[in-house]
C-alpha positions as CSV (number, residue, x, y, z in Angstrom):
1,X,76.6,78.3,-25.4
2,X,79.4,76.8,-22.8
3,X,78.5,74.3,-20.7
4,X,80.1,74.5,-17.1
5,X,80.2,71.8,-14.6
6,X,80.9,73.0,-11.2
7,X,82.5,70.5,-9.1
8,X,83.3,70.9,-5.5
9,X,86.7,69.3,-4.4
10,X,86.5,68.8,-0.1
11,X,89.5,67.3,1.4
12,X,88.5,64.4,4.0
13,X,90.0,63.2,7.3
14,X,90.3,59.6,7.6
15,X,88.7,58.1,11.1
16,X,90.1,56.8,14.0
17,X,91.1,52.6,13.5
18,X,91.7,50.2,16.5
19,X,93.6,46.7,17.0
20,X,94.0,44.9,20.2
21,X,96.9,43.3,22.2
22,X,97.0,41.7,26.0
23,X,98.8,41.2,28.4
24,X,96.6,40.4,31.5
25,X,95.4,37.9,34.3
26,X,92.2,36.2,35.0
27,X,89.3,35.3,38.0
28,X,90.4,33.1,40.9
29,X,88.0,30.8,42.6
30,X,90.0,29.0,45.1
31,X,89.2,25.6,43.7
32,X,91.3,22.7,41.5
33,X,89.8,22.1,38.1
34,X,87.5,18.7,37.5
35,X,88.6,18.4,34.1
36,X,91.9,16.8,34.8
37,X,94.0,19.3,33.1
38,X,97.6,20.4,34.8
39,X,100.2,22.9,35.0
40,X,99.9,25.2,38.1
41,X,101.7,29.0,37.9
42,X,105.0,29.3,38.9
43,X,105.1,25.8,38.9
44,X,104.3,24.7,42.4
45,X,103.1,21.5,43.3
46,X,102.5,20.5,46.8
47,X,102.6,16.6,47.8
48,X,102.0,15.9,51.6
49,X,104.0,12.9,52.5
50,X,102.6,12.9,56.0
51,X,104.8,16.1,57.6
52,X,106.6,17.8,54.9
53,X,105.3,20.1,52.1
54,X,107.6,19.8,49.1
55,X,108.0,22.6,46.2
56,X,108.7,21.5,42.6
57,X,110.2,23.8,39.9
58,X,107.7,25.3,37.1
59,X,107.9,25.8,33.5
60,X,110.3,27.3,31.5
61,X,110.2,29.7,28.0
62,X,106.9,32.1,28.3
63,X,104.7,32.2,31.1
64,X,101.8,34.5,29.9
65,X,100.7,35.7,26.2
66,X,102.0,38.7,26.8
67,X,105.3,37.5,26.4
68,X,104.6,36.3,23.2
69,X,103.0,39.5,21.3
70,X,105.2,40.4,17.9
71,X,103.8,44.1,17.9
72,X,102.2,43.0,14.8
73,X,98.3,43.6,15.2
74,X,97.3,41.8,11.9
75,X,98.8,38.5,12.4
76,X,96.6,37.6,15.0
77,X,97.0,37.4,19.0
78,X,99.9,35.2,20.1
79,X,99.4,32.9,23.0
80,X,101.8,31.2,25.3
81,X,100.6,27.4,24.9
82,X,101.6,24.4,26.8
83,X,105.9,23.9,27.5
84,X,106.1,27.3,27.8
85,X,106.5,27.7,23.9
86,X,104.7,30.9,22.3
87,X,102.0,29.6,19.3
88,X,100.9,31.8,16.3
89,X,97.4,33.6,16.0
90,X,94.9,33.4,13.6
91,X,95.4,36.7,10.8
92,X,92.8,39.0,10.8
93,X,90.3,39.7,7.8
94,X,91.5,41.7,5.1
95,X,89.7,45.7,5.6
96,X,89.7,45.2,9.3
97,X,91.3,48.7,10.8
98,X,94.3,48.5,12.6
99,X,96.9,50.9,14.0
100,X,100.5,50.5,14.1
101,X,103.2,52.3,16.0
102,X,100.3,54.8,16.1
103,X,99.3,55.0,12.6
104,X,96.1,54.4,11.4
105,X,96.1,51.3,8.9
106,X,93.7,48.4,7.6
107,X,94.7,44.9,7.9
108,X,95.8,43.6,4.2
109,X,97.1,39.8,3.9
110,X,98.2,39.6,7.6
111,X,99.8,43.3,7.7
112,X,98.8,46.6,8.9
113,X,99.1,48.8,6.0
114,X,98.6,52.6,6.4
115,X,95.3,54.2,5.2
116,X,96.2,56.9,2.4
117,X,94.0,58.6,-0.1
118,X,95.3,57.1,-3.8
119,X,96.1,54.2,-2.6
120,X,93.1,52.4,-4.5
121,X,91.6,50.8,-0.9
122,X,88.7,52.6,0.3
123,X,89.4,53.8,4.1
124,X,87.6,55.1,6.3
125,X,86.2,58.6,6.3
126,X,86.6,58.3,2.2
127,X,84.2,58.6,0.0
128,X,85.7,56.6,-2.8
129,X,89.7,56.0,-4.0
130,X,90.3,55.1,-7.3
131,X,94.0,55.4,-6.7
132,X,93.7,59.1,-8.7
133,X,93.8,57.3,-12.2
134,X,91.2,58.8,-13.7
135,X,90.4,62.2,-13.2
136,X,86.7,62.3,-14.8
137,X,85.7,59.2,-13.4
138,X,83.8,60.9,-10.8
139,X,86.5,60.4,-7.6
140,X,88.8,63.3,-7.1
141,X,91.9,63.4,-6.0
142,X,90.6,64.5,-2.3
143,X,89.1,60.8,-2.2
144,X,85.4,62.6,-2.3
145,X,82.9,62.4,-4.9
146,X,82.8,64.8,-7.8
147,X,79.2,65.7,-7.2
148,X,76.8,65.0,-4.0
149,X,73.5,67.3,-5.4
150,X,72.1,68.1,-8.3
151,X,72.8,71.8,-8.0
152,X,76.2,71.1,-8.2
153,X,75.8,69.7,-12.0
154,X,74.5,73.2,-13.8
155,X,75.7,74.1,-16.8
156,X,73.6,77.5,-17.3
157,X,72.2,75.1,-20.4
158,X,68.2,75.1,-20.7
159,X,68.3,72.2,-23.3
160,X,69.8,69.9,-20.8
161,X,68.6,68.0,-17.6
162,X,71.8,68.4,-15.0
163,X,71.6,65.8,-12.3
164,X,74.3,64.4,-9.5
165,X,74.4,60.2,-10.3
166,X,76.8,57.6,-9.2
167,X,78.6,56.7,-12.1
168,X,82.6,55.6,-12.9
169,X,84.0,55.1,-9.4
170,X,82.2,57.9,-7.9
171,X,79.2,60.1,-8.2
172,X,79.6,62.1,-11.8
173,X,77.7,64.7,-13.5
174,X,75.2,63.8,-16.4
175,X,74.0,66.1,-19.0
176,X,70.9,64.7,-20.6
177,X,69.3,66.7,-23.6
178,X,65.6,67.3,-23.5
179,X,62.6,68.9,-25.7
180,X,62.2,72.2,-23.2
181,X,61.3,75.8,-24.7
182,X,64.2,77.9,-25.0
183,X,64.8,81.5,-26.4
184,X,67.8,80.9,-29.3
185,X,67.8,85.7,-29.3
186,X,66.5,85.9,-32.6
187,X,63.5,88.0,-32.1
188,X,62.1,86.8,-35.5
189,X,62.0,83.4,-34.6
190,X,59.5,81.6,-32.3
191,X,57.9,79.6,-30.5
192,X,61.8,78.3,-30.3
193,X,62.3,74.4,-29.1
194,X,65.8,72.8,-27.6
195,X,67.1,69.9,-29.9
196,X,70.1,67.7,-29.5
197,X,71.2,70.0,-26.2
198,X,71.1,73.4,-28.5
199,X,68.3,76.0,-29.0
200,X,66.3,75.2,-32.4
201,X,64.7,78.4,-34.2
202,X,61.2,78.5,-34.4
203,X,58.9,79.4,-37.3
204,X,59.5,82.8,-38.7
205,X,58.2,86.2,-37.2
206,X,59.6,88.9,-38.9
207,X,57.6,89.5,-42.9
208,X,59.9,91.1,-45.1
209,X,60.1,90.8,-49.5
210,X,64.0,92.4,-49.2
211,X,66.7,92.1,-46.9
212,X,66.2,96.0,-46.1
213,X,62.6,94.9,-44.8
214,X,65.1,93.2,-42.2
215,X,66.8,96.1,-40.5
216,X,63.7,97.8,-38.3
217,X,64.4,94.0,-36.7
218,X,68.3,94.5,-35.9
219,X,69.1,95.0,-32.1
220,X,72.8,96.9,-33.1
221,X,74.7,93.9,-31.7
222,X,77.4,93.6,-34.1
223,X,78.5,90.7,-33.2
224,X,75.1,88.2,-33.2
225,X,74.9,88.2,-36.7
226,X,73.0,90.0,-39.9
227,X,69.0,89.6,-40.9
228,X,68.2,88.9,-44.0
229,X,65.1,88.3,-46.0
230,X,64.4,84.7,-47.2
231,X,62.4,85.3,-50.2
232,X,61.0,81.5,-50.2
233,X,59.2,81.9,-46.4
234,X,59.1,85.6,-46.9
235,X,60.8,86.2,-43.4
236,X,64.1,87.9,-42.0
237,X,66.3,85.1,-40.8
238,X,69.6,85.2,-39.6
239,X,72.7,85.3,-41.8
240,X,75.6,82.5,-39.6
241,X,78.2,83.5,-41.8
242,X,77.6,87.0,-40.2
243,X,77.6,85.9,-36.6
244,X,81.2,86.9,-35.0
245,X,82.8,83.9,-33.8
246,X,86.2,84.9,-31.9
247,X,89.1,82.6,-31.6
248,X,90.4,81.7,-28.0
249,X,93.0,83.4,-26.4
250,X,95.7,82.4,-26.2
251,X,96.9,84.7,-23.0
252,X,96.5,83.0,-19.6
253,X,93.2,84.5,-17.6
254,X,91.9,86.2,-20.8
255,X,89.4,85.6,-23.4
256,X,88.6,87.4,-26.6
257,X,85.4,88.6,-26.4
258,X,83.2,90.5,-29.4
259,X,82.4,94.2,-28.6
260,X,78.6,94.5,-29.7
261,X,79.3,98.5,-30.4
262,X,82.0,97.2,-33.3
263,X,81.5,93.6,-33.9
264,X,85.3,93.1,-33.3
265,X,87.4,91.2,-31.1
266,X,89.4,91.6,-28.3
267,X,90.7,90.3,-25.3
268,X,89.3,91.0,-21.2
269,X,90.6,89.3,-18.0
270,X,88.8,86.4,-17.2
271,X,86.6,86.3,-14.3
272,X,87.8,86.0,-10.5
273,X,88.5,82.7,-9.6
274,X,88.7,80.9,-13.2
275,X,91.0,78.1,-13.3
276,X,94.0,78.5,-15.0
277,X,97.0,76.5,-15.6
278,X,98.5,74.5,-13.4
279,X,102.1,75.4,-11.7
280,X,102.2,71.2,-11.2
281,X,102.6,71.8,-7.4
282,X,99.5,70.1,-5.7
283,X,100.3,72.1,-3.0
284,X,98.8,75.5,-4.9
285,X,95.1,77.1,-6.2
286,X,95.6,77.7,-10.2
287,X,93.1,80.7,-10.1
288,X,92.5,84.2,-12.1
289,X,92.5,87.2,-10.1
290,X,90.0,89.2,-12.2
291,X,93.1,91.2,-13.4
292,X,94.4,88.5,-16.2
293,X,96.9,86.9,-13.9
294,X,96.8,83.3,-12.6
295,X,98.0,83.5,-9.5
296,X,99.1,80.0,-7.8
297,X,98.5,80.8,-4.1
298,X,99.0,78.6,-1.4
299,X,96.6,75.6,-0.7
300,X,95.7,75.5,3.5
301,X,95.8,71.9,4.9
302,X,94.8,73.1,8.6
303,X,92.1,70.5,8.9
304,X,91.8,72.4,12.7
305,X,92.4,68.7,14.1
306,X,94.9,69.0,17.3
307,X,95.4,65.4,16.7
308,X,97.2,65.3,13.2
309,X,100.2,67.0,11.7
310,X,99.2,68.9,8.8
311,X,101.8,69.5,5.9
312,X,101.5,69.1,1.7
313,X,103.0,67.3,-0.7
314,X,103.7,68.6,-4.2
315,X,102.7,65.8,-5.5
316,X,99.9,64.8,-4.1
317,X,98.5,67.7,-1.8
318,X,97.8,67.9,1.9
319,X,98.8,65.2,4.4
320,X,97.2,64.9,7.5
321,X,99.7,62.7,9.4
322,X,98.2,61.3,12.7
323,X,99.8,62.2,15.8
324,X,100.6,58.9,17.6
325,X,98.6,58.6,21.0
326,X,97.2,62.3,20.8
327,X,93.4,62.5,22.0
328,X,90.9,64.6,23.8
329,X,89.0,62.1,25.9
330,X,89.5,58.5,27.0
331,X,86.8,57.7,24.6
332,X,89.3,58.4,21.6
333,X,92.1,56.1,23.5
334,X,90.1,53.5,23.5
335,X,91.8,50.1,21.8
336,X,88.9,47.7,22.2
337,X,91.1,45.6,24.4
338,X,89.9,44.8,27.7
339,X,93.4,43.8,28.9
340,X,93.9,47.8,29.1
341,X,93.2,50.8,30.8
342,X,92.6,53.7,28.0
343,X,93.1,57.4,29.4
344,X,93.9,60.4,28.2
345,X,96.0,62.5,29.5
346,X,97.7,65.6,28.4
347,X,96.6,64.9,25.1
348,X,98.3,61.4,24.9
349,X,96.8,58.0,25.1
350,X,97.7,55.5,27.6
351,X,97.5,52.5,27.4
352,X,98.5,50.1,31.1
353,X,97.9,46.7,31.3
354,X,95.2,45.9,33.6
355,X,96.3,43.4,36.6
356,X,94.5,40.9,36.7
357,X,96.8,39.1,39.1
358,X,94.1,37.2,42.4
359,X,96.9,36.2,44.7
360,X,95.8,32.4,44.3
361,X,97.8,29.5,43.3
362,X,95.0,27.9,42.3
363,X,94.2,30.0,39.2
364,X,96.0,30.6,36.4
365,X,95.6,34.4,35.9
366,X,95.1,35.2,31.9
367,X,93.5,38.2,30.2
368,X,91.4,37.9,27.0
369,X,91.0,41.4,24.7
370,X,87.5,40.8,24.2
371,X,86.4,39.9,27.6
372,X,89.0,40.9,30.2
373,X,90.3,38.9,33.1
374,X,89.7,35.5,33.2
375,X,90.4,33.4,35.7
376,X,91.2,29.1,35.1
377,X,90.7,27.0,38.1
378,X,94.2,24.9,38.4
379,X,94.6,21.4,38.2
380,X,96.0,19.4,40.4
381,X,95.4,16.1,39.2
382,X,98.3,14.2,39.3
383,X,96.6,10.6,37.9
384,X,96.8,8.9,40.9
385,X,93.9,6.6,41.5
386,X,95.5,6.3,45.7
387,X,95.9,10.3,46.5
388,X,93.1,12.9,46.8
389,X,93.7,16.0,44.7
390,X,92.9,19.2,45.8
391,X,94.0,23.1,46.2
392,X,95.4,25.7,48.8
393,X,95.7,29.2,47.7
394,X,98.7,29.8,49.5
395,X,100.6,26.6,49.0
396,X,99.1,25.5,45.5
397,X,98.4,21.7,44.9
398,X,98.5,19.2,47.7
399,X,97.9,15.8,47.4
400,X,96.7,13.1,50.2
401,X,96.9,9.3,50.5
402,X,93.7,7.2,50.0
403,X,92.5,3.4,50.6
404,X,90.2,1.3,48.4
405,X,90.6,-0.3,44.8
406,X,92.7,1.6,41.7
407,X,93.8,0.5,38.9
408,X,97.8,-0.4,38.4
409,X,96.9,0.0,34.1
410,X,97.7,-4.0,33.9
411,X,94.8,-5.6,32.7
412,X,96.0,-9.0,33.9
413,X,95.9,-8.4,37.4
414,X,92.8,-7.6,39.8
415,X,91.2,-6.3,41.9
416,X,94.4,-4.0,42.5
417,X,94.1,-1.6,46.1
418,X,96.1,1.4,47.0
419,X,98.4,0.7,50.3
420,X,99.2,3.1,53.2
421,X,102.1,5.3,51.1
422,X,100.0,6.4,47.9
423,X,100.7,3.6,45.6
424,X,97.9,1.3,43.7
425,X,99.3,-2.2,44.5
426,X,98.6,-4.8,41.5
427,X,95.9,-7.9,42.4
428,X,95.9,-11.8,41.6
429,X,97.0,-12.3,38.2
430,X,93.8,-13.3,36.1
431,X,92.9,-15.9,33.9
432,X,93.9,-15.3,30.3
433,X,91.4,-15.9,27.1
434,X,91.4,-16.3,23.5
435,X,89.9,-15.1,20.7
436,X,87.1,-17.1,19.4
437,X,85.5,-14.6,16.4
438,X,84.4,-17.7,14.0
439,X,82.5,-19.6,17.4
440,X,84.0,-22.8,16.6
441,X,85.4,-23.2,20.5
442,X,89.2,-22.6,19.9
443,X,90.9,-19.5,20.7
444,X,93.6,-17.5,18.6
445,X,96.5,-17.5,20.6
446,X,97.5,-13.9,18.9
447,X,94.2,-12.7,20.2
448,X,94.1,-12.0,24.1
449,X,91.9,-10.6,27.3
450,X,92.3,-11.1,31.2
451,X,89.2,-11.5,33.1
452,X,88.0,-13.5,35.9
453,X,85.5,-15.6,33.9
454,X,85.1,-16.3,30.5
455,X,84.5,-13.0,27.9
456,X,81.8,-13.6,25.2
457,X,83.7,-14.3,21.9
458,X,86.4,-15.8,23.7
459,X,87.7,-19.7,24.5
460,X,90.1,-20.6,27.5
461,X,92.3,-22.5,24.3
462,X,94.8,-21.1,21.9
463,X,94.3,-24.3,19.4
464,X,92.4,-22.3,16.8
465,X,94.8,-21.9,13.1
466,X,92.0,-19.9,11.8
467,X,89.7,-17.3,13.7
468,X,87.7,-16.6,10.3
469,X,86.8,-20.3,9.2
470,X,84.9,-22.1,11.4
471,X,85.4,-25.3,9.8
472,X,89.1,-25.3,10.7
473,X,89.7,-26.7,14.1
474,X,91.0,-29.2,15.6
475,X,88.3,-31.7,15.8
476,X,87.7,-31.1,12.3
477,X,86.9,-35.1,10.2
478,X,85.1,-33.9,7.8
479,X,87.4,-34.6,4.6
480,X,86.5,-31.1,1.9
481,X,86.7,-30.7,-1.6
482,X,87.7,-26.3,-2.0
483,X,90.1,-25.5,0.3
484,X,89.6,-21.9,2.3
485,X,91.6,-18.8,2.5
486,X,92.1,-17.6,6.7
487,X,91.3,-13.8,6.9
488,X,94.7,-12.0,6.7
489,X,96.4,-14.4,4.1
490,X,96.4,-15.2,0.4
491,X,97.6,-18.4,0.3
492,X,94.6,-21.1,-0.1
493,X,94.6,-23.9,2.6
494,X,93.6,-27.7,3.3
495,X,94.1,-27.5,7.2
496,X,90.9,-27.9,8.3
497,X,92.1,-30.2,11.0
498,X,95.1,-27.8,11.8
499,X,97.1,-30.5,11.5
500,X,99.9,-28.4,9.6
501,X,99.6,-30.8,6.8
502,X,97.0,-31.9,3.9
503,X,95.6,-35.2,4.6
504,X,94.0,-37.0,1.2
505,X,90.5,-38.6,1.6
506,X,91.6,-41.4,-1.2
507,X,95.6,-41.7,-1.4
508,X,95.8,-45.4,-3.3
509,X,95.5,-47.5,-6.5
510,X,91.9,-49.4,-6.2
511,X,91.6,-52.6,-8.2
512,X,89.5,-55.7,-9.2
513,X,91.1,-59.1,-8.8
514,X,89.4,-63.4,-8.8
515,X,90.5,-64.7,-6.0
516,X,89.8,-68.3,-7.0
517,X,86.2,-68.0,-7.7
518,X,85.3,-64.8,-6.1
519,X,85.8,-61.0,-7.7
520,X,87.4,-59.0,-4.7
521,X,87.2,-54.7,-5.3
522,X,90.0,-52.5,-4.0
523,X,88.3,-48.7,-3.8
524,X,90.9,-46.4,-5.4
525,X,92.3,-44.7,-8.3
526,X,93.0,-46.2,-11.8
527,X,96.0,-47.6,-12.8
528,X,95.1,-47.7,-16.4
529,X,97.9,-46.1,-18.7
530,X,101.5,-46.9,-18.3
531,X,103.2,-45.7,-15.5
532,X,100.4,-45.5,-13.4
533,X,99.0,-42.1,-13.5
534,X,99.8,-39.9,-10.3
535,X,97.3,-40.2,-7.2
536,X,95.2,-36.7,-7.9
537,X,96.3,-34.1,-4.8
538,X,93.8,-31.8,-3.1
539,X,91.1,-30.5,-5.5
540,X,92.4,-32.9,-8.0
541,X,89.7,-34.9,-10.6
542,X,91.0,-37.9,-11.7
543,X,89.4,-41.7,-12.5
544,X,88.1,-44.1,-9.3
545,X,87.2,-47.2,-9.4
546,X,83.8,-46.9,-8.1
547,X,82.9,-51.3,-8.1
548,X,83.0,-54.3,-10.2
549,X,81.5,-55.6,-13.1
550,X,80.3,-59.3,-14.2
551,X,83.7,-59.8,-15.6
552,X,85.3,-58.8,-12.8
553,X,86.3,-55.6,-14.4
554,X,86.8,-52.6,-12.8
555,X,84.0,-49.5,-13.0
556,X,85.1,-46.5,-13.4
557,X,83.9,-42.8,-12.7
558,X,85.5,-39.4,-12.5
559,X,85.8,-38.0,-8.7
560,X,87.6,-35.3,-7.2
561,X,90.2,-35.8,-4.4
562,X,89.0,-34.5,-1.1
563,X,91.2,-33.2,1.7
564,X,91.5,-32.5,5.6
């Protein structure tokens, strides 16, 4: 039995795509912006000096984002940013649809690539694209699915179960053997059972002790084999060695077929519509007509789409190419950008900036594709603590002269006040103060504020050597055994007294001596050893005579020089 999957090949249009692009203007409002920002359009800015209105020049290089779109509609939206120079967009996401110079396309690594069955990306309106690798793998060439239903998987096979599954990179036939009853045409065998996907004979039904029992159970098909008795079940079986099997033909459109009448074989055109082989043109049907011909007639690409040139290519079958700008309605012009006005006419699509432009040079007119117009207040802050800043439609920024306090940016000076032509005028120069982080009430002179009384943390000297030791200043008398490191250096120091030189506690030879009858005691270092041994420097241990004894000897004990 031949099993026969039935596939049904559709050809699909891909959708529609869209991108956008601006060029456009924004909302006026008539006011200046409060947040401080600058730049008017055109570049007016209006100062009133009391009778005249004077007009400055504006930026050069771009003026409006328009100016600064590449064509490109995968590399983001370019802007014209501040100087007039034009800044790069952000790329869209890989997949997102696109179309360029009217050409349907996703967006792939910051490019608009054209959407084509076989080109292993699935676009829109296809089902699947396995880049038409793999014939069998349940994708067909047409980008569709080799199966959508079940009824499309029959193989005219009782002993299988045909269902339509996803499978491969599609949706594939599967052919799943079962346990059904089946008739295998022996009419001396039954009840008959299906095994491993083939009829299996039942138990016999026809009694016989010769094979000439056998022959009142022939049907004179000549070519299904002969009956014969099997003397061990005592039934007429079939003979396979008698069953005709006829080779395949090896004629296009025919097959050789056994003639029941004779049991022999010859060949008959196939049947209408049997594929034959291919010609290699993708462009052709490779069908029998019935008559044993394969005829290779002409494949129709008329997808009946006014929109798209149809054509074929040998290689790869019908194109539908897409006819830049055609439509029916303004719907299909539309370019999801709200800087443009989508129509269709004539069966092309339009696509005119909208004007935003308000009239006002107090906005700055922009358009944004997802929103439309919108419309910036200008600002005409010109960071002038002496002039009021505000906006005239017509004339643009205009500037007048105030009174009161302002700040001339000098800390030093204060209060500062604005005079009768615009300008903040600096105050009384103010005390200055000094540092003081470690509290010890000296100031570091590299440390410094203005203010008309005294800052916390700060001294009115600049006497201090070390802002991180308190212990080192100048009133320092306290004599110190470690010396300290100042935040900032590495270089241990004995200044405590800032002094800008180490000053020993103990720096001479100490002694007892009779003087007549009486023991007088020098404090100081030993002399014992010859030379005298050095006077210890700061940190230094070395031996002091600490008194006297009854001999008028010296006492000695081990001490460690101290410093200031």
């Amino acid at each position: 039995m031949r099993k026969t999957a039935i596939v049904n090949r559709v050809a699909l249009l891909t959708a529609l795509a869209a991108v956008w692009g601006c060029g456009g203007s924004l909302k006026a409002n008539g006011e200046a912006d409060a947040t401080g920002d600058t730049g008017a359009p055109d570049g007016m800015d209006v100062t009133i000096d009391g009778t005249d209105i004077v007009e400055e020049d504006g930026p050069v290089g771009c003026t409006d984002d328009s100016e600064c779109d590449d064509g490109d509609p995968c590399n983001g939206e370019e802007t014209c940013g501040s100087g007039g120079v034009c800044e790069d967009g952000i790329a869209l996401a890989d997949d997102t649809d696109c179309i360029e110079n009217g050409v349907e396309g996703t967006c792939v690594a910051g490019e608009c690539v054209p959407l084509t069955c076989g080109d292993g990306a699935l676009d829109e309106g296809e089902e699947c694209d396995d880049a038409n690798i793999d014939e069998t793998d349940g994708c067909e060439t047409t980008c569709e699915f080799s199966c959508h239903e079940d009824a499309e998987c029959n193989d005219d096979n009782v002993c299988t179960d045909d269902s339509c599954s996803e499978g491969g990179n599609g949706q594939v036939c599967d052919f799943v053997d079962n346990d059904a009853p089946c008739e295998d045409g022996d009419e001396c065998t039954g009840p008959d059972v299906c095994s491993e996907g083939s009829c299996t004979p039942g138990p016999g039904l026809c009694g016989c002790d010769t094979d000439a029992d056998c022959e009142v159970y022939e049907d004179e098909d000549l070519c299904n084999g002969t009956l014969v008795c099997d003397t061990s079940t005592g039934n007429c079986n079939l003979d396979p060695a008698t069953v005709v099997e006829c080779t395949p033909s090896e004629v296009l459109c025919s097959e050789n077929v056994c003639d029941p009448a004779t049991g022999d074989c010859g060949p008959v055109p196939a049947d209408v519509d049997t594929p034959c082989e291919s010609d290699g043109n993708a462009c052709t049907t490779d069908m029998c007509d019935g008559d044993g011909v394969c005829e290779h007639a002409a494949l129709s690409c008329a997808d009946t789409n006014p929109c798209t040139n149809d054509s074929c290519d040998p290689a790869s079958g019908c194109v539908h190419e897409t006819i830049p700008d055609c439509c029916t309605t303004d719907i299909e012009c539309s370019d999801l950008d709200e800087c443009t006005m989508d129509t269709c006419t004539d069966s092309s699509c339009t696509h005119a900036p909208v004007d935003c432009g308000d009239s006002s040079l107090c906005t700055i007119d922009t358009c944004d594709p997802s929103t439309g117009c919108v419309y910036t207040p200008e600002s005409c802050d010109d960071h002038n603590d002496c002039t009021g800043d505000f906006c005239d439609a017509v004339h643009g920024c205009l500037h007048s002269y105030l009174t009161g306090s302002c700040e001339d940016g000098d800390p030093c000076t204060g209060p500062d006040s604005c005079n009768d032509t615009g300008t903040c005028v600096p105050g009384p120069d103010l005390p200055v103060w000094y540092a003081d982080a470690d509290g010890d009430g000296f100031g570091d002179p590299g440390v410094t504020a203005c203010a008309a009384a005294e800052p916390a943390g700060y001294a009115g000297n600049a006497e201090d050597c070390c802002d991180s030791e308190a212990d080192a200043n100048p009133d320092q008398t306290t004599y110190f055994a470690d010396p300290f490191t100042c935040v900032g250096s590495t270089t241990p120091s004995w200044d405590y007294n800032c002094g800008g030189a180490d000053y020993l506690r103990w720096p001479d030879y100490g002694g007892c001596n009779w003087w007549i009858t009486s023991c007088n005691y020098d404090p100081g270092w030993s002399r014992a050893g010859y030379p005298d041994p050095p006077i210890p420097d700061c940190g230094e241990t070395g031996s002091f005579i600490t008194g006297c004894n009854a001999s008028c000897g010296p006492v000695y004990a081990p001490r460690r020089q101290e410093c200031i």
